[in-house]
Backbone as JSON, one array per atom type, in Angstrom:
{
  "sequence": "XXXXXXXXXXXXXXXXXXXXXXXXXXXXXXXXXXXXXXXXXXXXXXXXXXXXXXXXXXXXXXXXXXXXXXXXXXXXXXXXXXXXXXXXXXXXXXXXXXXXXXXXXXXXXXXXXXXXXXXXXXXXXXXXXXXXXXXXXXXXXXXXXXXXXXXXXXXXXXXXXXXXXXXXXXXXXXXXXXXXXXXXXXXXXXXXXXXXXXXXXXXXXXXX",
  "N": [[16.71, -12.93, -21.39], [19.24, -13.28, -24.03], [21.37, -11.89, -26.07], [21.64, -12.99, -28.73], [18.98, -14.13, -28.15], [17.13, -12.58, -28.54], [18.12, -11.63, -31.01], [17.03, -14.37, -32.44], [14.43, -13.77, -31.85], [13.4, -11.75, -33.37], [14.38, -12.82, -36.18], [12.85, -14.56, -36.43], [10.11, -13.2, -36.54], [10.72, -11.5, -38.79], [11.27, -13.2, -40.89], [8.36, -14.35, -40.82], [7.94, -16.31, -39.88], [6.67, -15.99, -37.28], [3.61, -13.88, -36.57], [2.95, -10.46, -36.51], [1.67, -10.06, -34.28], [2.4, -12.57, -32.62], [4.78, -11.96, -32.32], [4.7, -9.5, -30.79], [3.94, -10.09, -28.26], [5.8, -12.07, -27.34], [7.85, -10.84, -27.69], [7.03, -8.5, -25.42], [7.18, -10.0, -23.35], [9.93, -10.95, -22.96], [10.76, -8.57, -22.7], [9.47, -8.03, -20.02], [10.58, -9.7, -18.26], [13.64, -9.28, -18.25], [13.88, -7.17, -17.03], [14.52, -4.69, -17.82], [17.17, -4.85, -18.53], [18.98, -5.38, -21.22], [19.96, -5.01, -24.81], [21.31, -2.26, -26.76], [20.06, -2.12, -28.87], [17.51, -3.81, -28.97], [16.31, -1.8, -26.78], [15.75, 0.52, -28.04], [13.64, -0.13, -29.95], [11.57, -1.26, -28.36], [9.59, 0.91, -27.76], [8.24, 1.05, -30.34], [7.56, -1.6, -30.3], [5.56, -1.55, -28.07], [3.75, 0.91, -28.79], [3.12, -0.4, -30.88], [1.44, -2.7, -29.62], [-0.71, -1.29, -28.07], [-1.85, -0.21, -30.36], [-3.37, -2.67, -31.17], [-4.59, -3.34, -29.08], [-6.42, -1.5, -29.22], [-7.85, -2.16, -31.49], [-8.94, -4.63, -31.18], [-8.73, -6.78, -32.2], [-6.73, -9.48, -34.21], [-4.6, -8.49, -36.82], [-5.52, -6.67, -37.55], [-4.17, -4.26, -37.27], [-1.86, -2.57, -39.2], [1.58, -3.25, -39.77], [3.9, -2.33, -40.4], [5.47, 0.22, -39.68], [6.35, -1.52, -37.14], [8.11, -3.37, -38.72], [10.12, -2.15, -39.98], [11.36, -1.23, -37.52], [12.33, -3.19, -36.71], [14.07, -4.45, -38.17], [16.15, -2.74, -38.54], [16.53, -2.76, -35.4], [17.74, -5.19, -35.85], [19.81, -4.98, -37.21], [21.43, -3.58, -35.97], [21.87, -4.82, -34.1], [24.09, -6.59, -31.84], [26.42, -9.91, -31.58], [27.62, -9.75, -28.5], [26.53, -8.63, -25.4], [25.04, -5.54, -24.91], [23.95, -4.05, -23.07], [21.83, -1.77, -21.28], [22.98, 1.02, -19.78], [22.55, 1.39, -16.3], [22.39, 3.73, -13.95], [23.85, 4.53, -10.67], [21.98, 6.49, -8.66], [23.45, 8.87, -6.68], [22.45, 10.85, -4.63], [19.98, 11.26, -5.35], [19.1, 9.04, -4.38], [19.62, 9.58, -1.73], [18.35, 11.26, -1.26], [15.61, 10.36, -1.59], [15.42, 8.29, 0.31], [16.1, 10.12, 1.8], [13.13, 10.93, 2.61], [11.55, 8.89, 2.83], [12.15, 8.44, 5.15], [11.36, 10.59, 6.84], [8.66, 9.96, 6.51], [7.81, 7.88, 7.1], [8.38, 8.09, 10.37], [6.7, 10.56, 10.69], [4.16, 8.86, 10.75], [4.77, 6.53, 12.29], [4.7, 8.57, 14.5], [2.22, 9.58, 14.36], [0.61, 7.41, 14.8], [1.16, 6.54, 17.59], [0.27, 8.73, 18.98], [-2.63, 7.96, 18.45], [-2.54, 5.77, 20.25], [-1.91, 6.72, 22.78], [-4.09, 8.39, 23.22], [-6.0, 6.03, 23.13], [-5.64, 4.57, 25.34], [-5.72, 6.27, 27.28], [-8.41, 7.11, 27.11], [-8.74, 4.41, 28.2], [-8.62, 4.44, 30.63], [-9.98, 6.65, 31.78], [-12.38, 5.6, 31.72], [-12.6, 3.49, 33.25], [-12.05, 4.25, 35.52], [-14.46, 6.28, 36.01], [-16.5, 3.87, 36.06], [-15.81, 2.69, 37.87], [-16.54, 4.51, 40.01], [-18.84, 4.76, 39.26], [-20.48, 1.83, 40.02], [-19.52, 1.84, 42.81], [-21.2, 3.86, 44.19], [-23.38, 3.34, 42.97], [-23.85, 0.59, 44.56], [-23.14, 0.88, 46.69], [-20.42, -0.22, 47.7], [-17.56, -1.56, 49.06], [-14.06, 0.32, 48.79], [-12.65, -1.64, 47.37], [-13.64, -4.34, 46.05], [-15.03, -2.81, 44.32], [-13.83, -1.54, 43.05], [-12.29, -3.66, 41.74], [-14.55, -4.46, 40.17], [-15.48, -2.85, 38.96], [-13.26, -2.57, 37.36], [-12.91, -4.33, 35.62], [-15.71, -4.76, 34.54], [-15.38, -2.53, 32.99], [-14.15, -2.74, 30.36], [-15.7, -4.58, 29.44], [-17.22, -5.0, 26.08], [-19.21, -2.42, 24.78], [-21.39, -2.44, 26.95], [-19.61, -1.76, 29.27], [-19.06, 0.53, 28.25], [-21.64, 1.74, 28.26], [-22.21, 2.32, 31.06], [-20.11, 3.72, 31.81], [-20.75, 5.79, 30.04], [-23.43, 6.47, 31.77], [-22.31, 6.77, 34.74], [-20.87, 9.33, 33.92], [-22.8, 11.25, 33.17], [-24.58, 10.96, 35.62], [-23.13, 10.76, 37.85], [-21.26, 13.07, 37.25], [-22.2, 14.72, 36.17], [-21.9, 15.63, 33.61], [-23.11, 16.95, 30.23], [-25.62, 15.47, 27.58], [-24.65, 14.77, 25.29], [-21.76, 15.23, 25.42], [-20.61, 12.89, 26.83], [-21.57, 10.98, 25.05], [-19.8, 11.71, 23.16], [-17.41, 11.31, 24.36], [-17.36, 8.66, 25.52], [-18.23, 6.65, 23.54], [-18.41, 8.0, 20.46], [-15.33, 8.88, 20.4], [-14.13, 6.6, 21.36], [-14.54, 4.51, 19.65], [-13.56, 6.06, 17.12], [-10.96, 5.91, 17.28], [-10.63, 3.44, 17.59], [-11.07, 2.53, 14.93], [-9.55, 3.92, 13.42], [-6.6, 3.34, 14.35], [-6.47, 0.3, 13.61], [-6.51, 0.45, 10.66], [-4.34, 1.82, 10.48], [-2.95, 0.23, 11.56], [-2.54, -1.58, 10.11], [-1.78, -0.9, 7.8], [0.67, 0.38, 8.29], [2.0, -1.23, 10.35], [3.14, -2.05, 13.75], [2.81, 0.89, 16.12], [6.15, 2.83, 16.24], [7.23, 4.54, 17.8]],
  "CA": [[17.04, -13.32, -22.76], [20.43, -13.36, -24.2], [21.6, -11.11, -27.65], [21.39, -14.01, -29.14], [17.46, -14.57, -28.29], [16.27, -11.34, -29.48], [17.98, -11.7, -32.48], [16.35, -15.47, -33.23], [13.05, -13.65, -32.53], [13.48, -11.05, -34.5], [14.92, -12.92, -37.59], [11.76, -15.55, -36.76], [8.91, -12.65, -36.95], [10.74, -10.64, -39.92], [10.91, -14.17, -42.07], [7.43, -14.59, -41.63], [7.51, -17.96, -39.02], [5.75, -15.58, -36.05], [3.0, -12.89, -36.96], [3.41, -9.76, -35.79], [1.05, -10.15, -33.04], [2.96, -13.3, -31.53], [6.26, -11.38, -31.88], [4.61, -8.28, -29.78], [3.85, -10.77, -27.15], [7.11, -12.71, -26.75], [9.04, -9.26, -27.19], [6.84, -7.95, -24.22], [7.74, -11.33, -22.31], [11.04, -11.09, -22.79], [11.27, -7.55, -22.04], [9.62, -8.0, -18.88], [11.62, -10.59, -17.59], [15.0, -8.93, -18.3], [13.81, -5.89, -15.85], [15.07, -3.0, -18.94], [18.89, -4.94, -18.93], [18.94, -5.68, -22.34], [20.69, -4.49, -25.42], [20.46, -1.1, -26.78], [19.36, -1.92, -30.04], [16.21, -4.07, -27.85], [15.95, -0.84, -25.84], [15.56, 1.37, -28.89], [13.05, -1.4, -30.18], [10.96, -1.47, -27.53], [8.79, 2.23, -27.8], [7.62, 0.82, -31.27], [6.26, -2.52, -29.81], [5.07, -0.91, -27.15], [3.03, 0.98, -29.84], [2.1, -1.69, -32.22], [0.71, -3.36, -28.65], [-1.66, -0.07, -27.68], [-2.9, 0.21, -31.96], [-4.27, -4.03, -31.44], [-5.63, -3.58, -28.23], [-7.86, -0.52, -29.35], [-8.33, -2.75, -32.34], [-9.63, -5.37, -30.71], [-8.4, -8.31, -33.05], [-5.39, -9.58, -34.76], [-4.36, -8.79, -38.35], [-6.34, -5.16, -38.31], [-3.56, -2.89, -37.44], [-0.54, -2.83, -40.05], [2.79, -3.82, -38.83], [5.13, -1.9, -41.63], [6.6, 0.52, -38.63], [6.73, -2.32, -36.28], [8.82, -4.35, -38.97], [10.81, -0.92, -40.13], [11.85, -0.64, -36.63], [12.86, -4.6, -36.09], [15.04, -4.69, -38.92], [16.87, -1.31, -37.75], [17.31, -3.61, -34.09], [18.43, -6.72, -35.79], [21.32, -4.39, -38.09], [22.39, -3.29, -34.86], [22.21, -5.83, -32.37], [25.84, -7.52, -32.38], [26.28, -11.1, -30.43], [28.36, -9.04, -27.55], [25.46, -8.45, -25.05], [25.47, -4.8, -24.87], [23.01, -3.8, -22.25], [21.47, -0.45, -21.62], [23.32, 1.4, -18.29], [21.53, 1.7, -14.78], [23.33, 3.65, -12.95], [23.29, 4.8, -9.61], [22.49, 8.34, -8.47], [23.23, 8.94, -4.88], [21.9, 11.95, -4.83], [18.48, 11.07, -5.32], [19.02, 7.92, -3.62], [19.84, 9.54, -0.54], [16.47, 12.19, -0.69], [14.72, 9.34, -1.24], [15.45, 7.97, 1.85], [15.28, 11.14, 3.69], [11.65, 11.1, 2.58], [11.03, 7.4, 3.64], [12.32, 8.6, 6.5], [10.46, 11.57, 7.45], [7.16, 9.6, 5.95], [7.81, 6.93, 8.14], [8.38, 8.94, 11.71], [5.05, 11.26, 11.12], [3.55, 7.85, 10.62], [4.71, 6.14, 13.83], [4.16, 9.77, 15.76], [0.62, 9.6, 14.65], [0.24, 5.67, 15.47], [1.33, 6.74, 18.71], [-0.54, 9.59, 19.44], [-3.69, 7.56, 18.42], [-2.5, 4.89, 21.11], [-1.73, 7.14, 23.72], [-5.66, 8.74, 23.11], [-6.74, 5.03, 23.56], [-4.72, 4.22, 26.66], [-6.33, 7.92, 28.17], [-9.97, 6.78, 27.03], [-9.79, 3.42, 28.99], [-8.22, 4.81, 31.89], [-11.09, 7.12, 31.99], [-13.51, 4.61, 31.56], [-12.34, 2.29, 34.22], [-12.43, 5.72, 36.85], [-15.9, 6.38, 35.49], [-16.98, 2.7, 35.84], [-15.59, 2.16, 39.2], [-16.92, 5.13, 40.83], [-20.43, 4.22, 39.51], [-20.62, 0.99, 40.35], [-18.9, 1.9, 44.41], [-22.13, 4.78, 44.55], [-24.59, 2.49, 43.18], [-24.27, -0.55, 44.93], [-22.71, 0.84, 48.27], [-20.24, -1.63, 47.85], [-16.34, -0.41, 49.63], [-13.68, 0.56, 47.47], [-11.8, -2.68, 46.66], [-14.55, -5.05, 45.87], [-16.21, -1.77, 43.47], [-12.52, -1.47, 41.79], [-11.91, -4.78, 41.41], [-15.58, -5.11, 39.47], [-15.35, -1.86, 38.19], [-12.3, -2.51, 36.65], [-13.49, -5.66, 35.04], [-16.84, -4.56, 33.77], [-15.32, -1.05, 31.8], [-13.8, -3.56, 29.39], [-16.83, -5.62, 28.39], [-17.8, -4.23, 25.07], [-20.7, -1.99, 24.91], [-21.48, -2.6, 28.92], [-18.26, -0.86, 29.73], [-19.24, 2.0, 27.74], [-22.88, 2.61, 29.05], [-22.16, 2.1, 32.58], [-19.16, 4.83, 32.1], [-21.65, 7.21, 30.2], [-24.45, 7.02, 33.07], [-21.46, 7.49, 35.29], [-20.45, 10.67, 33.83], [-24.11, 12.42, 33.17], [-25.54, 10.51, 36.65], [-22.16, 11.59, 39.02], [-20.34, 14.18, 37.05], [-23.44, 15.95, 35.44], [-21.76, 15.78, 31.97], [-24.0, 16.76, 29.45], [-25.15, 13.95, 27.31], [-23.79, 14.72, 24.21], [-20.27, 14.89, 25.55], [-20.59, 11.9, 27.11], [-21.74, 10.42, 24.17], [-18.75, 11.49, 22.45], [-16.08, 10.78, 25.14], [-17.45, 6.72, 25.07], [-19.17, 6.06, 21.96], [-17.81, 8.04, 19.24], [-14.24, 8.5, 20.25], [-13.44, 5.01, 21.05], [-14.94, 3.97, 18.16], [-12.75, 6.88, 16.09], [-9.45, 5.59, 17.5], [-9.85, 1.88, 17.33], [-11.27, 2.28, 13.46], [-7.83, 4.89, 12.86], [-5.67, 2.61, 14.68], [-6.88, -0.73, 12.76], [-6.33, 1.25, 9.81], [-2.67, 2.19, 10.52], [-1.93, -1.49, 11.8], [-2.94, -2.63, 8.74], [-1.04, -0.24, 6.77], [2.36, 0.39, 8.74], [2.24, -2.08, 11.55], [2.37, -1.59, 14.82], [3.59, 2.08, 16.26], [7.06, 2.41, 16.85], [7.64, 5.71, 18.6]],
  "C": [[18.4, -12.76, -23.14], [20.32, -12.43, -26.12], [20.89, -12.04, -28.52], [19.83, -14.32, -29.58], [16.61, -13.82, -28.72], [16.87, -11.58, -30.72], [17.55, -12.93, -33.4], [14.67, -14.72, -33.02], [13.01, -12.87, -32.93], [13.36, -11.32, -35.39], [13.04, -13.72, -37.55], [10.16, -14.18, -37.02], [9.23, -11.71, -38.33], [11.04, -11.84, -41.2], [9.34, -14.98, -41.82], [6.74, -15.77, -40.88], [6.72, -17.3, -37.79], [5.31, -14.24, -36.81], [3.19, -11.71, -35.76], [3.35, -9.6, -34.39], [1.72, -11.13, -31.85], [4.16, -12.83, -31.34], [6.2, -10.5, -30.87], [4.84, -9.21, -28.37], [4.79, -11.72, -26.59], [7.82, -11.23, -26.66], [8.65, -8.88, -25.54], [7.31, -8.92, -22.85], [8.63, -10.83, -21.9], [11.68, -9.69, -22.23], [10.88, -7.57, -20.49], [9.96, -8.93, -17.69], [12.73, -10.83, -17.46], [14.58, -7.73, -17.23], [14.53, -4.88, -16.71], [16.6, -3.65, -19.08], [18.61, -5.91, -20.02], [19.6, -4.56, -23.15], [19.88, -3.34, -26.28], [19.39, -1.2, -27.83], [17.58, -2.93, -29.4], [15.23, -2.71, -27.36], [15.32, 0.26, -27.14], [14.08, 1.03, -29.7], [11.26, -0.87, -29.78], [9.52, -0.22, -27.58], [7.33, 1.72, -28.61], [6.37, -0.17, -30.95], [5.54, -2.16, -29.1], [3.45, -0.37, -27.66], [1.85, 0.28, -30.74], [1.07, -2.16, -30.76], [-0.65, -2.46, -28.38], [-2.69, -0.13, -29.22], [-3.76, -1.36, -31.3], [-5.26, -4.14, -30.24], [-6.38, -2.54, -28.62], [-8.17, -0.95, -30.68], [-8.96, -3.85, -32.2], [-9.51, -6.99, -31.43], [-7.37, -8.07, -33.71], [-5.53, -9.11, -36.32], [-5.06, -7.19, -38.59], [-5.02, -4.44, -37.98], [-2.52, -3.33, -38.43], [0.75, -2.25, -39.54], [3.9, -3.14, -39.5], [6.07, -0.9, -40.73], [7.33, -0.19, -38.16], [8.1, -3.07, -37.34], [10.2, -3.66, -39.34], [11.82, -1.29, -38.66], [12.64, -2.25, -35.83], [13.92, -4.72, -37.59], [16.16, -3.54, -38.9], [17.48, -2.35, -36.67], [17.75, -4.5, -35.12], [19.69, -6.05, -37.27], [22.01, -3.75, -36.86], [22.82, -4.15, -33.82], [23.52, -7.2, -33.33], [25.27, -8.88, -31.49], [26.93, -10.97, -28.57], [26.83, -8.15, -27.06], [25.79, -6.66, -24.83], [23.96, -4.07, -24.08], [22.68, -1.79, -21.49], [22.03, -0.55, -19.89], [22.33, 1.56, -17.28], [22.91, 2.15, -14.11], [22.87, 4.76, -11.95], [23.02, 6.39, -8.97], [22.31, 8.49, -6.93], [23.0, 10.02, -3.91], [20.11, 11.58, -4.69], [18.47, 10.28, -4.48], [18.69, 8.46, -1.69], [18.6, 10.5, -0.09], [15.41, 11.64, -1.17], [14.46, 8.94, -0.03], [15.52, 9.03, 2.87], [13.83, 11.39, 3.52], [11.17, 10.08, 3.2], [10.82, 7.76, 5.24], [11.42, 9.25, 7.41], [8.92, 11.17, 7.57], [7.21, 8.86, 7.38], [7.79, 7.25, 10.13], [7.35, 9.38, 11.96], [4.62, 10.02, 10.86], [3.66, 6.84, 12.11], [4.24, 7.27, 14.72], [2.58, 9.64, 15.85], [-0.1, 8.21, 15.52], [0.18, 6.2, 17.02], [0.52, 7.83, 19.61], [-2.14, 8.93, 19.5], [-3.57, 6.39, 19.77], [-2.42, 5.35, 22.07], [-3.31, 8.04, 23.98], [-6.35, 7.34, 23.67], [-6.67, 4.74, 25.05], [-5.91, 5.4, 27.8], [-7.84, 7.39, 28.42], [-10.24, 5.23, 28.19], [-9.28, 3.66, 30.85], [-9.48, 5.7, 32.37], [-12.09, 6.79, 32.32], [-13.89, 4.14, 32.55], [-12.8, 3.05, 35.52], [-13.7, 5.72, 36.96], [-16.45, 5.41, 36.31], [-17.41, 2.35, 37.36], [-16.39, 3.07, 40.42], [-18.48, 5.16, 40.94], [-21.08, 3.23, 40.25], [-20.61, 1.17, 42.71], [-20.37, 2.99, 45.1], [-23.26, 4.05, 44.34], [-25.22, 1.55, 43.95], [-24.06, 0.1, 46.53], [-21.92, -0.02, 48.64], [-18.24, -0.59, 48.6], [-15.12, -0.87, 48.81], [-13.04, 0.02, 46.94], [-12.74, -3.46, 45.57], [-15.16, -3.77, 44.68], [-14.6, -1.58, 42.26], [-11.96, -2.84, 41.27], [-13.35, -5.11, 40.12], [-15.81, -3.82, 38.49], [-14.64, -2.05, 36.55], [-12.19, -3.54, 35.5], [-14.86, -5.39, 33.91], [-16.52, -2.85, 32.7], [-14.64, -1.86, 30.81], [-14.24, -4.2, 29.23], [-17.63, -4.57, 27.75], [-19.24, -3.31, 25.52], [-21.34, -1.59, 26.2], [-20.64, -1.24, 29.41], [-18.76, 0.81, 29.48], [-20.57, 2.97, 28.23], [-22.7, 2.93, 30.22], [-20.96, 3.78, 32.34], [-20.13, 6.0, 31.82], [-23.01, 7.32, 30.77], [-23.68, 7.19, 33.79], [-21.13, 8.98, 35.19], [-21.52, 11.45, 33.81], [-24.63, 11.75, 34.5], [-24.81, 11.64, 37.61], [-21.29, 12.44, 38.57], [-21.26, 15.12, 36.64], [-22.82, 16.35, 34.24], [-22.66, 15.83, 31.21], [-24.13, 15.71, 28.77], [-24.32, 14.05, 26.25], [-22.12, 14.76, 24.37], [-19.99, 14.0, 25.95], [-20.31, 10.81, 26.56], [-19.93, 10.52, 23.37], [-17.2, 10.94, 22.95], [-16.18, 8.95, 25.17], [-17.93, 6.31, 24.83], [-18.43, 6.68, 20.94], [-16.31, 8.07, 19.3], [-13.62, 7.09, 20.63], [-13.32, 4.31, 19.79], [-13.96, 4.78, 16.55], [-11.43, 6.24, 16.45], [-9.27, 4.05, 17.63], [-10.25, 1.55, 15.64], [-9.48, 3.03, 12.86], [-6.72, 4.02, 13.37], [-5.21, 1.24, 14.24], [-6.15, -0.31, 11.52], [-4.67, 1.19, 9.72], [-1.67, 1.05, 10.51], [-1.65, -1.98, 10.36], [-1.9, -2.33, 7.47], [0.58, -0.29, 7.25], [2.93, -0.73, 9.9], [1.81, -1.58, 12.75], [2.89, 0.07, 15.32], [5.18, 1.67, 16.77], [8.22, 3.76, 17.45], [7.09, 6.73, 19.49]]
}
């Protein structure tokens, strides 16, 4: 909105052609579709409606709160506001700007390190798996050690399957207790592809 357009709705809610209530609600328009560059006497403005807006919504209907600030404080803007747009400063601080971005920064790094650490845990777990898998399968069947890694290697990556076969592997031929078993391929797989989902979802993919 242009000087100009605040001061036709101004003049139009302080003669009486928009009630206060439709003035709050074009003001708030118009303020939030200038992004704060607007003129000061707008900017100065703005607190009040702001105000009047907070009294009607905990009033719950039009016409109960009284508007005699709100109109106080629009005839104040419309003795100040000239036709020379005179827009409230933004200006830049590069200072902050720049320990902003060394925070992004730093956020962003422990955020790939972790991604990565959770991928390099996964990577470990199916390499494990596959060892596990293969060496069960080559003891069970009696089968020699291509043909047992080739089916091995195949069956530790079908869901669920994969995972039992590895933990009777480890408590049958390593004598792992079960509960560690349990947790080496059942709960940590399951912890690092729910944390890794998670991360995708949020930062992408890792990138360090």
């Amino acid at each position: 909105m242009t000087p100009a357009d605040w001061r036709a709705l101004i003049e139009a809610y302080l003669d009486g052609r928009l009630s206060a209530e439709a003035f709050m609600r074009r003001f708030v328009d118009g303020w939030r579709t200038s992004g704060g560059a607007v003129p000061r006497a707008i900017a100065a403005l703005q607190p009040t409606v702001e105000a009047f807006e907070a009294d009607v919504l905990d009033a719950g209907e039009e016409g109960a709160v009284s508007d005699d600030e709100l109109r106080q404080a629009a005839e104040r803007a419309l003795a100040n506001l000239s036709e020379e747009p005179s827009v409230t400063p933004h200006t830049f601080d590069r200072t902050r700007a720049r320990e902003d971005m060394r925070r992004f920064q730093i956020q962003m790094r422990g955020c790939a390190g972790i991604g990565c650490l959770i991928a390099l845990a996964w990577v470990a777990l199916c390499l494990l798996q596959v060892f596990v898998v293969i060496e069960w399968v080559q003891r069970s069947f009696d089968w020699p050690a291509l043909p047992s890694t080739i089916f091995g290697a195949v069956l530790a990556f079908v869901p669920i399957v994969g995972n039992v076969v590895a933990y009777l592997g480890a408590t049958e031929i390593w004598s792992w207790p079960a509960w560690i078993a349990a947790i080496v391929f059942f709960a940590a797989p399951a912890v690092t592809i729910l944390s890794g989902w998670q991360r995708y979802r949020q930062f992408g993919p890792p990138r360090g």
